[in-house]
Backbone as a printed PyTorch tensor [residue, N CA C, xyz], in Angstrom:
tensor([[[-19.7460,  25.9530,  13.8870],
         [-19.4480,  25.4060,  12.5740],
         [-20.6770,  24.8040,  11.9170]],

        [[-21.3800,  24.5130,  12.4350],
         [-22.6790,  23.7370,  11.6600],
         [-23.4950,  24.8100,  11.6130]],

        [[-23.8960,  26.0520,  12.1670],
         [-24.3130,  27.0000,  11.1670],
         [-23.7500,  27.6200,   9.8220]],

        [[-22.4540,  27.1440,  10.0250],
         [-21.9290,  27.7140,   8.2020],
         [-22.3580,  26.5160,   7.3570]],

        [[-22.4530,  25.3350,   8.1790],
         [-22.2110,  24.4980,   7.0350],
         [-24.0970,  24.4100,   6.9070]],

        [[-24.7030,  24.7280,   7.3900],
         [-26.5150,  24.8880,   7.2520],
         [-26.8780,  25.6930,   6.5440]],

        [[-25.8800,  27.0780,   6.4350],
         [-26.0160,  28.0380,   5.9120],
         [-25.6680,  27.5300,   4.2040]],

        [[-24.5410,  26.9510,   4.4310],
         [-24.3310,  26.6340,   2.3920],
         [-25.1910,  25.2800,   2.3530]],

        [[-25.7020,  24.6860,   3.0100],
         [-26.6490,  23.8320,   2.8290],
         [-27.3640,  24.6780,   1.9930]],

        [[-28.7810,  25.7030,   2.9840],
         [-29.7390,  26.2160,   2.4450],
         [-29.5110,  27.2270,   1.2330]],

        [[-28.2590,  27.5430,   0.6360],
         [-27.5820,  28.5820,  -0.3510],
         [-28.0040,  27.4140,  -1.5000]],

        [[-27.5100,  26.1890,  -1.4690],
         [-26.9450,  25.3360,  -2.5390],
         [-28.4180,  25.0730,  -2.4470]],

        [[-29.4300,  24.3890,  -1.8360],
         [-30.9720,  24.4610,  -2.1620],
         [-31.2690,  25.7100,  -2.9400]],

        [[-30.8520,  26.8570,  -2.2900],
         [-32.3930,  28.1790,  -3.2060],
         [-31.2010,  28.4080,  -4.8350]],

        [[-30.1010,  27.7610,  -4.9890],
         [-29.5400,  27.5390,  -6.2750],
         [-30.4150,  26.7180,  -7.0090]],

        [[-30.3500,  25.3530,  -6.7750],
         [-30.7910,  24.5650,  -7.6080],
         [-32.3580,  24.9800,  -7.6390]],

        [[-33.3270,  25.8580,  -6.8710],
         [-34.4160,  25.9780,  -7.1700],
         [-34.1970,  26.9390,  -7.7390]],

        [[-33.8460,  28.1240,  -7.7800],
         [-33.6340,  29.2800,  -8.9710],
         [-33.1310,  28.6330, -10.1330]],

        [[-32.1920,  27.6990, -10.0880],
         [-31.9760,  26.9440, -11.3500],
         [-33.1900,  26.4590, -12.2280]],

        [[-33.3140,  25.5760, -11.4950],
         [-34.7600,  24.7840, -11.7900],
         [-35.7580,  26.0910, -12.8180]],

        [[-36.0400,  27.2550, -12.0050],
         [-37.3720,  27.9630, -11.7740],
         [-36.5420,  28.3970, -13.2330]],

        [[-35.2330,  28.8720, -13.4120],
         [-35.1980,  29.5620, -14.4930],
         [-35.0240,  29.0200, -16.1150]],

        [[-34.7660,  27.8090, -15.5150],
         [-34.7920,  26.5500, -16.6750],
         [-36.0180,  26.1030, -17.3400]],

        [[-37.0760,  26.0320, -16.7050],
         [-38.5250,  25.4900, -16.1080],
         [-38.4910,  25.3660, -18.1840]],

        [[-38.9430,  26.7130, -18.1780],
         [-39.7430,  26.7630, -19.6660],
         [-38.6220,  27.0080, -20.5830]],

        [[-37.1800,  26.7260, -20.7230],
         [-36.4110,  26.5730, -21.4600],
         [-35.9270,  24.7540, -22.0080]],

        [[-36.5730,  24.4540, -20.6740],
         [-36.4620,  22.9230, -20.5620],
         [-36.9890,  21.8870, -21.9500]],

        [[-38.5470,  22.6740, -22.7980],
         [-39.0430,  22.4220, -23.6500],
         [-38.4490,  22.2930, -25.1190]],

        [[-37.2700,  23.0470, -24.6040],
         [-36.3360,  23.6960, -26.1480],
         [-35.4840,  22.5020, -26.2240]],

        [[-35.1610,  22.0620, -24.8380],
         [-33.9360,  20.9340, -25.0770],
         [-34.0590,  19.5900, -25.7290]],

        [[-33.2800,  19.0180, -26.3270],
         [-32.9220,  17.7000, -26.8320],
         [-32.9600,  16.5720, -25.6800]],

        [[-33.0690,  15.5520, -25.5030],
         [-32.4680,  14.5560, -24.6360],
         [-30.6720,  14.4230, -24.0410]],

        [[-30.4970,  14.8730, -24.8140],
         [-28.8080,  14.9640, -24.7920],
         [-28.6470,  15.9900, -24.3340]],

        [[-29.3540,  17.0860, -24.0400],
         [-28.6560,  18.4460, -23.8720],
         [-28.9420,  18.6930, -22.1820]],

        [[-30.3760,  18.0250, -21.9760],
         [-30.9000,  17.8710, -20.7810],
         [-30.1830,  16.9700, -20.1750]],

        [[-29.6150,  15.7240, -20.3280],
         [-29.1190,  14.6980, -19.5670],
         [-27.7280,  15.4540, -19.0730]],

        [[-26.7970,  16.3770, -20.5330],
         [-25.5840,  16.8470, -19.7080],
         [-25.7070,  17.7700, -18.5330]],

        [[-26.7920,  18.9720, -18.6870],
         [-27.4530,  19.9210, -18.0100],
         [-27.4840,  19.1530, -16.1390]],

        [[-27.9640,  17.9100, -16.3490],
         [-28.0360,  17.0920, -14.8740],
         [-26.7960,  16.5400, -14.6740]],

        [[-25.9920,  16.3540, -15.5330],
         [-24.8230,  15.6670, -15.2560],
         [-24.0810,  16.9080, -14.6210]],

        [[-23.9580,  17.5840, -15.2280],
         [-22.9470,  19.1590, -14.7520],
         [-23.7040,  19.5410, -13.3790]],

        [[-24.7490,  19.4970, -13.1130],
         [-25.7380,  20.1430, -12.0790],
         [-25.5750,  18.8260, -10.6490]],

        [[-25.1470,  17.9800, -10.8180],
         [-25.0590,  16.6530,  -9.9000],
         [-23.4080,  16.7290,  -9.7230]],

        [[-22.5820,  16.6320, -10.8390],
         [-21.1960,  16.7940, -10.0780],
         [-20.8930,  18.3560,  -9.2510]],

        [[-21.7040,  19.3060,  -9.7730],
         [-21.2400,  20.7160,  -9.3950],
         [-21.9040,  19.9630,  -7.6740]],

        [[-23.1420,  20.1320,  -7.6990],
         [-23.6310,  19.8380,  -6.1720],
         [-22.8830,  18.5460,  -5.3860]],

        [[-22.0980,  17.4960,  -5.8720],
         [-21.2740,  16.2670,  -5.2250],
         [-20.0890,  17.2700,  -4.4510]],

        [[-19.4110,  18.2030,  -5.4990],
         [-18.3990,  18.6790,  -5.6500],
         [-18.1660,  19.3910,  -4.2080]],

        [[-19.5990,  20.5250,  -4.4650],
         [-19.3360,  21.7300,  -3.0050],
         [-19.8680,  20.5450,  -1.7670]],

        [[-20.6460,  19.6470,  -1.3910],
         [-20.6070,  18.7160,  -0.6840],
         [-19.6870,  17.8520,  -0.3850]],

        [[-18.9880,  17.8410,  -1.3240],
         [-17.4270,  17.0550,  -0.6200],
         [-16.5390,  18.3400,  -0.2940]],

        [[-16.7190,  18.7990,  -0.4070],
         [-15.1130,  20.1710,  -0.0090],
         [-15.6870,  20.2430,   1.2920]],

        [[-17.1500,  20.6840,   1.5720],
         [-18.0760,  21.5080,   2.9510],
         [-17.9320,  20.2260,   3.6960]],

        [[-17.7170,  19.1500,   3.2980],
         [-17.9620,  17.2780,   4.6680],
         [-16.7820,  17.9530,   4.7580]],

        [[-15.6240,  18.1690,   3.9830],
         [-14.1120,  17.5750,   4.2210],
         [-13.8640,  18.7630,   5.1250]],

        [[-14.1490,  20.1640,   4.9880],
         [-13.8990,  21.1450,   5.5320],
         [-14.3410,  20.8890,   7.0540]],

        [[-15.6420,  20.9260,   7.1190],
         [-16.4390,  21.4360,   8.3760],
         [-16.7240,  20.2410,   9.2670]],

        [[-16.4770,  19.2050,   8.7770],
         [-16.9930,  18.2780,   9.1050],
         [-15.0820,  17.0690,   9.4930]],

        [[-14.3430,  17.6730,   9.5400],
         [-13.0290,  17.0510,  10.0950],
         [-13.1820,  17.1200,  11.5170]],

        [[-12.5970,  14.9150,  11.9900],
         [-12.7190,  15.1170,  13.1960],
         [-11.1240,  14.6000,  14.0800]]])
């Protein structure tokens, strides 16, 4: 079980860096407001699959 859950570990990392990488130079276009929701959506999405994967894999 802790290789699946290592495995969506390292999935949910090369996301947020493809995120990142593909945002990079779109980032310049944004407002303050548009960027702050962009992290807000990007922090609950990543809380989100981290609480399902503790609650799942991680029941004792």
């Amino acid at each position: 079980m802790r290789v699946r859950a290592a495995t969506l570990l390292v999935v949910m990392l090369l996301t947020v860096v493809v995120l990142a990488l593909m945002l990079f130079s779109a980032v310049a276009t944004f407002d303050g407001r548009s960027l702050v929701a962009l992290c807000v959506v990007v922090v609950a999405a990543a809380a989100g699959g981290i609480g399902f994967s503790w609650k799942r894999y991680y029941r004792r």
